[in-house]
LOZA-670104 format. One record per residue (C-alpha): residue number from 1; x, y, z; residue in one letter. Coordinates in steps of 0.05 Angstrom, whole numbers, plus 5000, padded with zeros to 4 digits. Layout:
! LOZA-670104
<pt><num>NUM</num><X>X</X><Y>Y</Y><Z>Z</Z><residu>A</residu></pt>
...
//
This chain:
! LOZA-670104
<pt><num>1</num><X>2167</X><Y>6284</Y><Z>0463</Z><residu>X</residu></pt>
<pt><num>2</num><X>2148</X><Y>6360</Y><Z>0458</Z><residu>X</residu></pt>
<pt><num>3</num><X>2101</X><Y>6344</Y><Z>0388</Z><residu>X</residu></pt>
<pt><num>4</num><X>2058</X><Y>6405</Y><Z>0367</Z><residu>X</residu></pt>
<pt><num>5</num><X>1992</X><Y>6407</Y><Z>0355</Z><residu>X</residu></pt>
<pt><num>6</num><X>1958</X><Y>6428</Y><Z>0290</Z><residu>X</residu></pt>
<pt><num>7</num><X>1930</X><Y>6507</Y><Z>0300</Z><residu>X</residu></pt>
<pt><num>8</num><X>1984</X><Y>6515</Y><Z>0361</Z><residu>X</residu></pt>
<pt><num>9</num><X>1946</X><Y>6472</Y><Z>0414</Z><residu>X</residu></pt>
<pt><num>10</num><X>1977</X><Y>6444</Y><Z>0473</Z><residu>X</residu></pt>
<pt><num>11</num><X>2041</X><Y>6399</Y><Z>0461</Z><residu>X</residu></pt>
<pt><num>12</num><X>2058</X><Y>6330</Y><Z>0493</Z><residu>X</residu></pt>
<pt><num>13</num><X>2089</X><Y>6371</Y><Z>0548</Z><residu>X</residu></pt>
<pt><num>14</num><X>2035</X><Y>6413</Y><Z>0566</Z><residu>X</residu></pt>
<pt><num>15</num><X>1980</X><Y>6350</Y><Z>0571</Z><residu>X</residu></pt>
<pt><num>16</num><X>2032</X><Y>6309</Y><Z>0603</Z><residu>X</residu></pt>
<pt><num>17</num><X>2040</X><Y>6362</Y><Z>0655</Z><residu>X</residu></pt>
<pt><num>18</num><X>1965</X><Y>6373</Y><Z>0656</Z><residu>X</residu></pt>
<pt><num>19</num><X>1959</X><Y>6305</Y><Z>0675</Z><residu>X</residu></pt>
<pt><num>20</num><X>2003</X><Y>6301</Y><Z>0727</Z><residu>X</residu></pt>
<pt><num>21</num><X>1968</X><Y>6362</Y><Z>0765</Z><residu>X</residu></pt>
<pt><num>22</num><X>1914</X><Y>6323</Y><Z>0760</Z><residu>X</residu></pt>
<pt><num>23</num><X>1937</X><Y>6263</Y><Z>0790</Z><residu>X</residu></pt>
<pt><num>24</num><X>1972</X><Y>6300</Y><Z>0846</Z><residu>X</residu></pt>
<pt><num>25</num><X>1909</X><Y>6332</Y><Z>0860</Z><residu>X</residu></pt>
<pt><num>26</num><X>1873</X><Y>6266</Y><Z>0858</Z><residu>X</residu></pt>
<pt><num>27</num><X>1926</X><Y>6227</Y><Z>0903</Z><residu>X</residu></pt>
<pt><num>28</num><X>1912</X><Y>6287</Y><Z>0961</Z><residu>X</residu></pt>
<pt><num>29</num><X>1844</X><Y>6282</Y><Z>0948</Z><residu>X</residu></pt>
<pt><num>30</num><X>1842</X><Y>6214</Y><Z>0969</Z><residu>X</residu></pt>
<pt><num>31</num><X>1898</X><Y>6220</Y><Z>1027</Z><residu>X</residu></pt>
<pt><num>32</num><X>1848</X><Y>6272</Y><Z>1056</Z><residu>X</residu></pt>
<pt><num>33</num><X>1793</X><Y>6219</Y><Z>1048</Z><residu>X</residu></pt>
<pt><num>34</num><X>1836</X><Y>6163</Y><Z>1080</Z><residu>X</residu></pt>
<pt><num>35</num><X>1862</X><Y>6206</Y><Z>1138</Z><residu>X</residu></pt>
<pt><num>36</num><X>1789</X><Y>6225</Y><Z>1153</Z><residu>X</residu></pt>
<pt><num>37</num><X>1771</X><Y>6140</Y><Z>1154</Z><residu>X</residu></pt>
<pt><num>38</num><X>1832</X><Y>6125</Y><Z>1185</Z><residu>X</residu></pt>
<pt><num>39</num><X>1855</X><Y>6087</Y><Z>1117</Z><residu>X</residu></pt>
<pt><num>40</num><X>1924</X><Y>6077</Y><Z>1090</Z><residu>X</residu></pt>
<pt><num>41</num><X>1939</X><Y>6106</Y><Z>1023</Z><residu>X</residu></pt>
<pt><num>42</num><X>1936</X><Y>6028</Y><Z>0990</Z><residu>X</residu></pt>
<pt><num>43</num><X>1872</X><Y>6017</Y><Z>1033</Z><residu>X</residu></pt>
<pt><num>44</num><X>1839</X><Y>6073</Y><Z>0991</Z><residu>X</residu></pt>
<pt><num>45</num><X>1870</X><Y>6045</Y><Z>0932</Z><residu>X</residu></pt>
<pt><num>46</num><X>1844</X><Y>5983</Y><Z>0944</Z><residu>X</residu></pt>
<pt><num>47</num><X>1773</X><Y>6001</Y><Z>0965</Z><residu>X</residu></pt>
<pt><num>48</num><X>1769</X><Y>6048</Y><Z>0903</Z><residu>X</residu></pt>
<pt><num>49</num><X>1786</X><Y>5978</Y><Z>0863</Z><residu>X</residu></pt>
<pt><num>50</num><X>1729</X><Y>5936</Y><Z>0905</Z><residu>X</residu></pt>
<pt><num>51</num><X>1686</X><Y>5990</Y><Z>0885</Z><residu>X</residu></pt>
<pt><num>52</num><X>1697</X><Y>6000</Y><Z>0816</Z><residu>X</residu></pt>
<pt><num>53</num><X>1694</X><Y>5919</Y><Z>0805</Z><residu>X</residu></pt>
<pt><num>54</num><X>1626</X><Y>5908</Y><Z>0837</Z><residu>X</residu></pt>
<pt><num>55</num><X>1594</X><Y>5963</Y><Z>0805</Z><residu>X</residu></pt>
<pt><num>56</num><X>1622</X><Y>5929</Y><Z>0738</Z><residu>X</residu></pt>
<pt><num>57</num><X>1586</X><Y>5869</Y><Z>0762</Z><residu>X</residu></pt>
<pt><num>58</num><X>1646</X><Y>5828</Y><Z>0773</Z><residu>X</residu></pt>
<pt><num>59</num><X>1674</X><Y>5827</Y><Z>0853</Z><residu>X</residu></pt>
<pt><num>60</num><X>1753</X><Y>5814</Y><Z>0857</Z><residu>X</residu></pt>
<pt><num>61</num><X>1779</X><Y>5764</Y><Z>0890</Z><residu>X</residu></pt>
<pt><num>62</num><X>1833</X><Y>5777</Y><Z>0947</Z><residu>X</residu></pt>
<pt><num>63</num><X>1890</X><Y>5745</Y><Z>0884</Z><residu>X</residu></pt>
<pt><num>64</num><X>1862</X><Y>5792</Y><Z>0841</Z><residu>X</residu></pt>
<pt><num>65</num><X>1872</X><Y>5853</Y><Z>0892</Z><residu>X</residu></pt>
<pt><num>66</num><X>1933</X><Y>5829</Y><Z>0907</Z><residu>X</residu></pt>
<pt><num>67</num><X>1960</X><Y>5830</Y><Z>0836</Z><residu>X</residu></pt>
<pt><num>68</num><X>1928</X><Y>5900</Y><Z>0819</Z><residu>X</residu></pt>
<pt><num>69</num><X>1961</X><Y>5924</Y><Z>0887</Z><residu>X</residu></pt>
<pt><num>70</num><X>2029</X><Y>5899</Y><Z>0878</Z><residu>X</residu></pt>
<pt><num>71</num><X>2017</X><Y>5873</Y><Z>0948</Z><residu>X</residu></pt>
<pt><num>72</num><X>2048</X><Y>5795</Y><Z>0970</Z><residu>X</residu></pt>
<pt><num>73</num><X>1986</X><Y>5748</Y><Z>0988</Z><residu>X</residu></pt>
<pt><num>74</num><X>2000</X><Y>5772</Y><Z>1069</Z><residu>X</residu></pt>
<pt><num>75</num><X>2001</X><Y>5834</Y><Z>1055</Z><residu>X</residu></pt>
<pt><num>76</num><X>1923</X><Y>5832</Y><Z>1020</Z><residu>X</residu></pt>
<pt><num>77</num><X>1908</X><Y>5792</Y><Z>1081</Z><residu>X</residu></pt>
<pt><num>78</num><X>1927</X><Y>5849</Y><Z>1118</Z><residu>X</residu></pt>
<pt><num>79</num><X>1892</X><Y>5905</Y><Z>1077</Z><residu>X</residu></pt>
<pt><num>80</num><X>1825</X><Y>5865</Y><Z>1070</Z><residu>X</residu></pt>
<pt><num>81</num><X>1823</X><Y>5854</Y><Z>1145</Z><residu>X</residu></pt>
<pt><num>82</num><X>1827</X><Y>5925</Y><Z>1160</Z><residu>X</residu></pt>
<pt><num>83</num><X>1773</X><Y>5940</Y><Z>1105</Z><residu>X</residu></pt>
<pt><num>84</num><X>1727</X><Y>5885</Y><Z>1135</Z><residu>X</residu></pt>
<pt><num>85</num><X>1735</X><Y>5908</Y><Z>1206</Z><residu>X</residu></pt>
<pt><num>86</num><X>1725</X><Y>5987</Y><Z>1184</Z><residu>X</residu></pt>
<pt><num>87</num><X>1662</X><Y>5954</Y><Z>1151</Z><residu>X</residu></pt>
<pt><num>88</num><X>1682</X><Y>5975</Y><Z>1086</Z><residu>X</residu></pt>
<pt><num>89</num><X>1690</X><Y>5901</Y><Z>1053</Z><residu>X</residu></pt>
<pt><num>90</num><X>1660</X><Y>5837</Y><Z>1059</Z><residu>X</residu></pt>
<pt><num>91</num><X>1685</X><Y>5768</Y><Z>1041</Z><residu>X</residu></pt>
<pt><num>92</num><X>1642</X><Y>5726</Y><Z>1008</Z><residu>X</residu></pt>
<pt><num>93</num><X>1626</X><Y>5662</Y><Z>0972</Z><residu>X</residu></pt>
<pt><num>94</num><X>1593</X><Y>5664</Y><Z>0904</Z><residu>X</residu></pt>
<pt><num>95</num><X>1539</X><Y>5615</Y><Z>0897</Z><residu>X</residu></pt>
<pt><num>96</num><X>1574</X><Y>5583</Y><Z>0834</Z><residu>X</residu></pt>
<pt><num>97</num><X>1633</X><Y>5568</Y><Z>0871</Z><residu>X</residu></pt>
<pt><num>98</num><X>1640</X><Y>5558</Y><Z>0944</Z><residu>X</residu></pt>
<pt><num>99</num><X>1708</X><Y>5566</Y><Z>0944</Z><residu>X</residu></pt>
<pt><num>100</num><X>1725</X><Y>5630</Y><Z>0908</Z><residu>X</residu></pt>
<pt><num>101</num><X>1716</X><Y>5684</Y><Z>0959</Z><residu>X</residu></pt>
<pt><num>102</num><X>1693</X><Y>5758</Y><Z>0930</Z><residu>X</residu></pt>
<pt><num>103</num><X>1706</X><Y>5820</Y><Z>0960</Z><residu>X</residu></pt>
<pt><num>104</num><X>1646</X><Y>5866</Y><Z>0962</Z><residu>X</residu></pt>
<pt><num>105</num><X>1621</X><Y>5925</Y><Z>0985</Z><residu>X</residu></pt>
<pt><num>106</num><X>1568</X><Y>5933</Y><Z>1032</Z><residu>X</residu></pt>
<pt><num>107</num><X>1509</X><Y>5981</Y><Z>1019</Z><residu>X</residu></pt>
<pt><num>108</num><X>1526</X><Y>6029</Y><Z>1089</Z><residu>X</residu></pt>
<pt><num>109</num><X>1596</X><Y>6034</Y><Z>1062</Z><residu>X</residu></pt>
<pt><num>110</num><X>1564</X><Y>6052</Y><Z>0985</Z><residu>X</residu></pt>
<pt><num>111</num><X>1526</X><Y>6100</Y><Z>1024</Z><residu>X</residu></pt>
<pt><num>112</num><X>1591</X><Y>6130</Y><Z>1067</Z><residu>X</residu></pt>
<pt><num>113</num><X>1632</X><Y>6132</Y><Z>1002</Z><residu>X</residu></pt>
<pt><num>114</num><X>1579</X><Y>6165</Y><Z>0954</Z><residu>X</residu></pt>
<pt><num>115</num><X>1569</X><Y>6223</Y><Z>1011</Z><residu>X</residu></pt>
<pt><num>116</num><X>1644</X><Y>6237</Y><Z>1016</Z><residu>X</residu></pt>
<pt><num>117</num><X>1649</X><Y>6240</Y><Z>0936</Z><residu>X</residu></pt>
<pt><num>118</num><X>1595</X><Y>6263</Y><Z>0918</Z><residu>X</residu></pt>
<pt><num>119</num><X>1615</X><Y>6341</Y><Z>0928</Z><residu>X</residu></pt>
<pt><num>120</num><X>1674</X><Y>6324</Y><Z>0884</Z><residu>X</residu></pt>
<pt><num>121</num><X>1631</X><Y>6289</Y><Z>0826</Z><residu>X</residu></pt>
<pt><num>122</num><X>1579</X><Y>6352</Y><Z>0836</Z><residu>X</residu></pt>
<pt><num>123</num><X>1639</X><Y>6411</Y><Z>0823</Z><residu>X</residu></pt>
<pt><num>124</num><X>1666</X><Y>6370</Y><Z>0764</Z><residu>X</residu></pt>
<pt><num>125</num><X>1595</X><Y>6365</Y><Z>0743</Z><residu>X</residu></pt>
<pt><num>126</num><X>1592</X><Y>6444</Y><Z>0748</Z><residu>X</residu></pt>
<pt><num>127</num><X>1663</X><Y>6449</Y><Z>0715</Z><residu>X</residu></pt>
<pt><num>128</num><X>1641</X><Y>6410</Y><Z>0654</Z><residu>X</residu></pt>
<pt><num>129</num><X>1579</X><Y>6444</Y><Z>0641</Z><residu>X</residu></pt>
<pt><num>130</num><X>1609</X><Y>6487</Y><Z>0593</Z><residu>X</residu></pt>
<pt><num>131</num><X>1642</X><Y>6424</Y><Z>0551</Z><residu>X</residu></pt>
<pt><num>132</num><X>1593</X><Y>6402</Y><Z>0479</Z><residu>X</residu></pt>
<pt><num>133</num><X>1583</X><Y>6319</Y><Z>0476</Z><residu>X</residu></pt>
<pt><num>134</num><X>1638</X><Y>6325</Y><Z>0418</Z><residu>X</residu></pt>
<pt><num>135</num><X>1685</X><Y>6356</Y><Z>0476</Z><residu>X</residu></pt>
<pt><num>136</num><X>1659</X><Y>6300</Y><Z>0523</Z><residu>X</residu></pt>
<pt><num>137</num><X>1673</X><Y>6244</Y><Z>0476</Z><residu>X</residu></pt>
<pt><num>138</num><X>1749</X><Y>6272</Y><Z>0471</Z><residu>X</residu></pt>
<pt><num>139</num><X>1762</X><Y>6277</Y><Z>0548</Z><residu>X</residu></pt>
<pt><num>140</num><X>1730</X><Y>6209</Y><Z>0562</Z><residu>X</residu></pt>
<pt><num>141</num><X>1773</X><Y>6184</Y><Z>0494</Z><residu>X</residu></pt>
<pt><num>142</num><X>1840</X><Y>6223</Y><Z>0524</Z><residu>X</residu></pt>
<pt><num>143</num><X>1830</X><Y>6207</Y><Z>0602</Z><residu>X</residu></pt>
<pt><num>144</num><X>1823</X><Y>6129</Y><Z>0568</Z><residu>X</residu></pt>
<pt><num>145</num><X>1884</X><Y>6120</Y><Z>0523</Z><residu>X</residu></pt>
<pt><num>146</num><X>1922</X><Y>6154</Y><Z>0583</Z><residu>X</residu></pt>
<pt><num>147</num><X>1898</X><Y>6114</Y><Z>0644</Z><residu>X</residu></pt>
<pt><num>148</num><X>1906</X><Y>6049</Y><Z>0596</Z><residu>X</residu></pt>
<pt><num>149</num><X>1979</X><Y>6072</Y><Z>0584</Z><residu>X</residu></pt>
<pt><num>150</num><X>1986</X><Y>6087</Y><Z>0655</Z><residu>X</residu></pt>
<pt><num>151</num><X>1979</X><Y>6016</Y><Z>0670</Z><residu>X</residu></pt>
<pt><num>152</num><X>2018</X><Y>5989</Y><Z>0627</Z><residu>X</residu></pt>
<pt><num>153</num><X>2083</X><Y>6034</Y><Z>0631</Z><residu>X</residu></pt>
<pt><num>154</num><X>2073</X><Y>6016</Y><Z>0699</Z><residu>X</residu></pt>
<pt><num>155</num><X>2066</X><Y>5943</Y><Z>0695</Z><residu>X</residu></pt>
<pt><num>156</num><X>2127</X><Y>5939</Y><Z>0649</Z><residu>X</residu></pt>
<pt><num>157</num><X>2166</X><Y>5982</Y><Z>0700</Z><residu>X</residu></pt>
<pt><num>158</num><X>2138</X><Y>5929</Y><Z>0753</Z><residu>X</residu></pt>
<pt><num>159</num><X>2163</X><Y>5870</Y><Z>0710</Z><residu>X</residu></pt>
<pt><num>160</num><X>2230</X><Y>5904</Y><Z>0696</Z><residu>X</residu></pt>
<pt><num>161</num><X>2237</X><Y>5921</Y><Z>0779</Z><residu>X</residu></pt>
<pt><num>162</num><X>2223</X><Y>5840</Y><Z>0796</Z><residu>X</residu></pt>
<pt><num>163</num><X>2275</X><Y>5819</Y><Z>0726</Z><residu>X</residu></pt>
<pt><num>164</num><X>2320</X><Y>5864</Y><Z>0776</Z><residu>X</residu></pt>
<pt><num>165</num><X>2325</X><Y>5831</Y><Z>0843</Z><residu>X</residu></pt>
<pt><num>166</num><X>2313</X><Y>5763</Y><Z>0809</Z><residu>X</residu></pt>
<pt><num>167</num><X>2379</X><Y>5765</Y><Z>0786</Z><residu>X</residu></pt>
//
């Protein structure tokens, strides 16, 4: 795994590691955030999902959640009706199709979110000002390819934990 870079840059190792601070340092980040709503770790997850989706353009659906969550159809249940009553999420019905329900997020809770991020999204802005658009282009390329990889070592290890206790 330990492959070397041409001119002695960091090896597999060292960005895997890298990466990994990172993500511990992102997972407290956002246990500090859900302590301070009263959220649950999946709750943060799940809002940070919402969110992402409708600024994409394209609200989840509770199945959708669900899937992304890992979570059994109660369990969503669950999740979104703490969300809702923290006034985080809405359910709603897109005009195409009464009977899909969306999950959105209302504009106070936009507002709530964007104040408590926005001093992390201002020191990264500060950390980064040293980086050229070439440098840029390679983070966003690297933090890509490793998020998409992410997801899919961790789906297969999903698939290969229900294979398990189907048997």
């Amino acid at each position: 795994m330990t492959h070397g870079t041409e001119g002695g840059g960091p090896t597999d190792r060292d960005l895997s590691r890298l990466l990994q601070n990172l993500t511990v340092e992102s997972d407290r980040y956002a246990e500090r955030f859900g302590a301070k709503h009263g959220l649950h770790r999946t709750d943060v997850n799940a809002l940070a999902l919402v969110m992402e989706a409708a600024r994409l353009g394209d609200p989840l659906s509770p199945s959708t959640l669900a899937r992304e969550l890992g979570l059994s159809p109660s369990a969503t249940t669950a999740l979104i009706d703490r969300l809702e009553a923290l006034g985080h999420v809405e359910r709603t019905r897109p005009a195409g199709d009464r009977r899909r329900v969306a999950l959105e997020v209302p504009e106070a809770a936009v507002e709530a979110n964007r104040h408590l991020f926005t001093p992390l999204a201002i020191a990264f802005a500060q950390a980064w000002t040293g980086f050229s658009a070439e440098e840029r282009e390679v983070v966003a390329r690297f933090l890509k390819v490793s998020t998409e990889t992410m997801k899919a070592v961790s789906a297969e290890a999903h698939d290969q934990a229900r294979d398990h206790r189907s048997r």
